[in-house]
Backbone bond lengths (Angstrom), bond angles and torsions (degrees), N, CA, C in turn:
res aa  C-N    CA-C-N  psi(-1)  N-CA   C-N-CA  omega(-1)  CA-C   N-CA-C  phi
1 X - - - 1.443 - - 1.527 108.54 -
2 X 1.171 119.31 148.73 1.309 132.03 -175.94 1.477 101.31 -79.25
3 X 1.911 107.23 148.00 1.495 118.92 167.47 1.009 134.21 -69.81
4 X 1.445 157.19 98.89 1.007 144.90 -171.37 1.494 126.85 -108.87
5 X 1.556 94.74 132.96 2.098 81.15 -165.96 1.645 116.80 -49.76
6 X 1.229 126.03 -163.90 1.377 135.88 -167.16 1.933 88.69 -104.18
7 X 1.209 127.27 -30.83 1.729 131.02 -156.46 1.264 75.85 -93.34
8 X 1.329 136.78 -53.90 1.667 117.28 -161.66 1.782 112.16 -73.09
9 X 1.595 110.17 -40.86 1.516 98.89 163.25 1.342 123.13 -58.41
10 X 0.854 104.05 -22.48 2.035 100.21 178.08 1.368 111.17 -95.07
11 X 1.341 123.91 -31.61 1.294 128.16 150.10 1.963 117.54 -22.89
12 X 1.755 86.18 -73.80 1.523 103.12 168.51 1.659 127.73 -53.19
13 X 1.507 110.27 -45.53 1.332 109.71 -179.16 1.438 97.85 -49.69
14 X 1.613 127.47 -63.35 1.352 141.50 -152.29 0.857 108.81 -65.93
15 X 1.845 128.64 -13.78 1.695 120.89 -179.84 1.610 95.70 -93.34
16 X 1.421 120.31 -29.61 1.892 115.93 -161.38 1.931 90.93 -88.65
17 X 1.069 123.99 -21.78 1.516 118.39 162.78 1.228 120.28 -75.35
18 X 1.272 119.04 -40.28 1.598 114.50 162.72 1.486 130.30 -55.39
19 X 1.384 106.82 -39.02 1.672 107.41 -143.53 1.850 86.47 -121.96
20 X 1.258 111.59 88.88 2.237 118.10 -159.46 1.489 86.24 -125.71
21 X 1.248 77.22 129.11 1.930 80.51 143.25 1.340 137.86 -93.32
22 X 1.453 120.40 142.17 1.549 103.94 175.57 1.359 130.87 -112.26
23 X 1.342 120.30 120.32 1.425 109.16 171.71 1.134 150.16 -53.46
24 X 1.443 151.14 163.26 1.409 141.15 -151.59 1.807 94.10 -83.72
25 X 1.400 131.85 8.48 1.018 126.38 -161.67 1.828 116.12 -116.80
26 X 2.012 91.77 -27.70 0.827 130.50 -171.00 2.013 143.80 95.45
27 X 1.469 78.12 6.09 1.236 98.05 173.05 1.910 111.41 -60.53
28 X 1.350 125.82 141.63 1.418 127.65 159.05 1.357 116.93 -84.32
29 X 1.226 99.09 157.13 1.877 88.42 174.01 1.610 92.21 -158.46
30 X 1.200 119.56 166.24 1.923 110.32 -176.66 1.421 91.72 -111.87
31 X 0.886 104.97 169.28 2.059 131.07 -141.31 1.626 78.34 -81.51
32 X 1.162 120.80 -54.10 1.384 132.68 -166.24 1.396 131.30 -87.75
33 X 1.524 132.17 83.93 1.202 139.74 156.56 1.607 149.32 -40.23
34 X 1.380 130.99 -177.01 1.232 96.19 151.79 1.561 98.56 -157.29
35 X 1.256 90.75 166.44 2.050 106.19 -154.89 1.530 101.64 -109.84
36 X 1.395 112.86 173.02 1.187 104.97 -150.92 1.369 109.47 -145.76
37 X 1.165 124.32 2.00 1.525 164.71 -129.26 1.896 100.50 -81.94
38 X 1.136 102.79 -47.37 1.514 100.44 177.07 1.090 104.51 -114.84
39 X 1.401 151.46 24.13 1.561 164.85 -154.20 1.259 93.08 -79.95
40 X 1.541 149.08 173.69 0.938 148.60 99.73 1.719 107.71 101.11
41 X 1.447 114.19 -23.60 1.738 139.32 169.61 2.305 84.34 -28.43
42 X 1.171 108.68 -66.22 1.837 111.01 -151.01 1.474 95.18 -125.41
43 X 1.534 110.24 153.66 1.811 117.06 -156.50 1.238 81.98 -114.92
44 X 1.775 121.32 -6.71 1.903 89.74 172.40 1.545 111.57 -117.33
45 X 1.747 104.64 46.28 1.181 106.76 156.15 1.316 109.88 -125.92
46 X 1.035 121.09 -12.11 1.461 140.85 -169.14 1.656 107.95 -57.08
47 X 1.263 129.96 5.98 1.842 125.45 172.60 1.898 82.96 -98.38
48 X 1.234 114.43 -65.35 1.542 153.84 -164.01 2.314 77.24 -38.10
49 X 1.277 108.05 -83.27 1.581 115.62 -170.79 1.947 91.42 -60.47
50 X 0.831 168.36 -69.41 1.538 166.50 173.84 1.642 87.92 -25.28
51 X 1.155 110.05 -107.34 1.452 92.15 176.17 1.407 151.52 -7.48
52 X 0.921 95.29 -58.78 1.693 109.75 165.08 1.482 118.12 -58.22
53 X 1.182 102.98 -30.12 1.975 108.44 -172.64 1.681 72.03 -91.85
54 X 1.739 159.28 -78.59 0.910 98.71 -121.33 1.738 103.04 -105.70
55 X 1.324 102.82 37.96 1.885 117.27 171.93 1.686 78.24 -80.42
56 X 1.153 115.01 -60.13 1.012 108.83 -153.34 1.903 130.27 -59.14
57 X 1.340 99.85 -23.33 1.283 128.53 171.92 1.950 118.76 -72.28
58 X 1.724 83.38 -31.75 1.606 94.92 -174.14 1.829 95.57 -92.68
59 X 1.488 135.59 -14.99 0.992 112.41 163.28 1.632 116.53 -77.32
60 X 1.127 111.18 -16.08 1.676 98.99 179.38 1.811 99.78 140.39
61 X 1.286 114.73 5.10 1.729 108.38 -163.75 1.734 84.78 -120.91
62 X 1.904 83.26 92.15 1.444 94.67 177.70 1.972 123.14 -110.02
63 X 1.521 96.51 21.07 1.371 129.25 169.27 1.504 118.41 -99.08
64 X 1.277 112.78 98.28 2.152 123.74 -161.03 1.648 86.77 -110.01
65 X 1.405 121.93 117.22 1.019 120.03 161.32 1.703 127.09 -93.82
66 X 1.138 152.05 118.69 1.267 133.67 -165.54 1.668 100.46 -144.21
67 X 1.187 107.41 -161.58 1.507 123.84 179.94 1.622 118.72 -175.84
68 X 1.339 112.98 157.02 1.465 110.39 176.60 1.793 118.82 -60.33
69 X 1.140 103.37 -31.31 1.692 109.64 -171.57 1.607 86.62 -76.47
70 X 1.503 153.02 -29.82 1.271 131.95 -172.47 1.174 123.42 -72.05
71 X 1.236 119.40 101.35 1.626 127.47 -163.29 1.387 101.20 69.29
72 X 1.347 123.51 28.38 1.933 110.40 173.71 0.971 90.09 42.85
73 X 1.699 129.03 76.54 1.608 116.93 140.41 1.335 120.51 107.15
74 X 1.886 112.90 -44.91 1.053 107.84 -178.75 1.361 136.79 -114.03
75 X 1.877 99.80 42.90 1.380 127.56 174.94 1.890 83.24 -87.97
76 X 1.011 106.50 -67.73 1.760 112.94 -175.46 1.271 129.12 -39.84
77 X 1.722 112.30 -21.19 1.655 123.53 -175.08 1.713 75.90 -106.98
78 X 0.850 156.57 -55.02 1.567 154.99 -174.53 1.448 101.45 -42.97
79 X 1.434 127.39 -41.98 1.604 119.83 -157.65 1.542 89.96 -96.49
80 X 1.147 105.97 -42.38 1.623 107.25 178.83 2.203 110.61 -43.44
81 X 1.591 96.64 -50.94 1.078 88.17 167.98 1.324 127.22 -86.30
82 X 1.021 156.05 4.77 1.426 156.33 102.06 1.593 122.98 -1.48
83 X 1.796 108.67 -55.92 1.333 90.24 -170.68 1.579 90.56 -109.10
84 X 1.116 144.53 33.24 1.338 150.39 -179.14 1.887 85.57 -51.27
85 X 1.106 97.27 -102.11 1.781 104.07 -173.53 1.311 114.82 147.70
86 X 1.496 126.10 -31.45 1.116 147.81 -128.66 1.118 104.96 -91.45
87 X 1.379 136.69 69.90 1.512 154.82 -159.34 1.230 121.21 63.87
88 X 1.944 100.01 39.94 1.866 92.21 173.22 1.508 115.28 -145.65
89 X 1.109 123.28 144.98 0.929 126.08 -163.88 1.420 140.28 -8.20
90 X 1.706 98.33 -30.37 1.637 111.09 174.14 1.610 113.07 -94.48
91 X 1.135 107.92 28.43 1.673 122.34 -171.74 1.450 97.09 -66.99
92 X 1.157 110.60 -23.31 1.679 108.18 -165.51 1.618 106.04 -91.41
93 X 1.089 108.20 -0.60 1.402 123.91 -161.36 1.659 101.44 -84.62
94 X 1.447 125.97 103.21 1.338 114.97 161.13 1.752 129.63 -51.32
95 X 1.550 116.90 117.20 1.580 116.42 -166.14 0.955 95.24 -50.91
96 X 1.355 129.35 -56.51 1.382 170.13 -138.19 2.401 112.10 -61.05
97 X 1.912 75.85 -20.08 1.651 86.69 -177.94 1.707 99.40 -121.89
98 X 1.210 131.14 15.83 1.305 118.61 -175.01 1.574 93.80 -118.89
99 X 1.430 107.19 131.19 1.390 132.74 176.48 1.500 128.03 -81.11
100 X 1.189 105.19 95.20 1.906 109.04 178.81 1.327 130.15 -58.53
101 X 1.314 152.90 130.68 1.300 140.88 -157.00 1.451 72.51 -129.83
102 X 1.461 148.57 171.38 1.212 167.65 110.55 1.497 132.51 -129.77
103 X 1.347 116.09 124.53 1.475 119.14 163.02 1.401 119.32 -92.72
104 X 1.127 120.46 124.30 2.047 125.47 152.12 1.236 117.60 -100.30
105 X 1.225 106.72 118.22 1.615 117.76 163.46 1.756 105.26 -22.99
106 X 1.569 103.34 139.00 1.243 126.52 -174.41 1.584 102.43 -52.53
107 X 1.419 103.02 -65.48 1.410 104.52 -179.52 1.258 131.65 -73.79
108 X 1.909 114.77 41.81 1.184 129.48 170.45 1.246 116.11 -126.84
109 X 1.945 102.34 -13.12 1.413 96.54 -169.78 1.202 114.92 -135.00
110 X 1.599 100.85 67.57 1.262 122.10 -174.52 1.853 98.39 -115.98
111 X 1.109 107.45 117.13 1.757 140.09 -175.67 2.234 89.97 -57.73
112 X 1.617 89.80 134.20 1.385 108.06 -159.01 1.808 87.23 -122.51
113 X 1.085 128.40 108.64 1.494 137.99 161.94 1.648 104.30 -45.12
């Protein structure tokens, strides 16, 4: 992953806190997400993509979009370990404020009486 000064991350935090959208409910959310689409595809990138989701979480892009078809599954066990917490850097990170987007295949999410 590339270096980035300390003025340009705060730079960044201060534009994805400024510039939110709001919902009809009132929730904020920042304009800017992040996708997940080739996540989890190869296991020797997989520290390299963890990382990155939770830079990405610590700049302020606390909206992870993913799905079951991304990497079959193991974009979803990948984000899981990302925002785990559990002695890493995003420990400080409330679960409690990061927003899940998920897709399941049609023919999984069909309601069983």
């Amino acid at each position: 992953m590339a270096t980035i000064e300390r003025d340009e991350i705060d730079r960044i935090k201060k534009s994805l806190n400024e510039h939110r959208v709001k919902l009809p409910d009132g929730t904020l959310l920042p304009r800017l997400g992040q996708g997940t689409w080739y996540i989890g595809d190869s296991a020797s990138t997989a520290q390299e993509e963890i990382s990155t989701l939770r830079f990405g979480v610590e700049l302020g892009m606390n909206v992870i979009g993913t799905a079951e078809m991304c990497g079959d599954g193991r974009s979803e066990s990948l984000v899981g370990e990302a925002i785990d917490g559990s002695g890493t850097k995003c420990s400080w990170y409330p679960r409690c404020t990061l927003i899940m987007q998920d897709k399941v295949r049609s023919a999984k999410a069909v309601r069983k009486a």
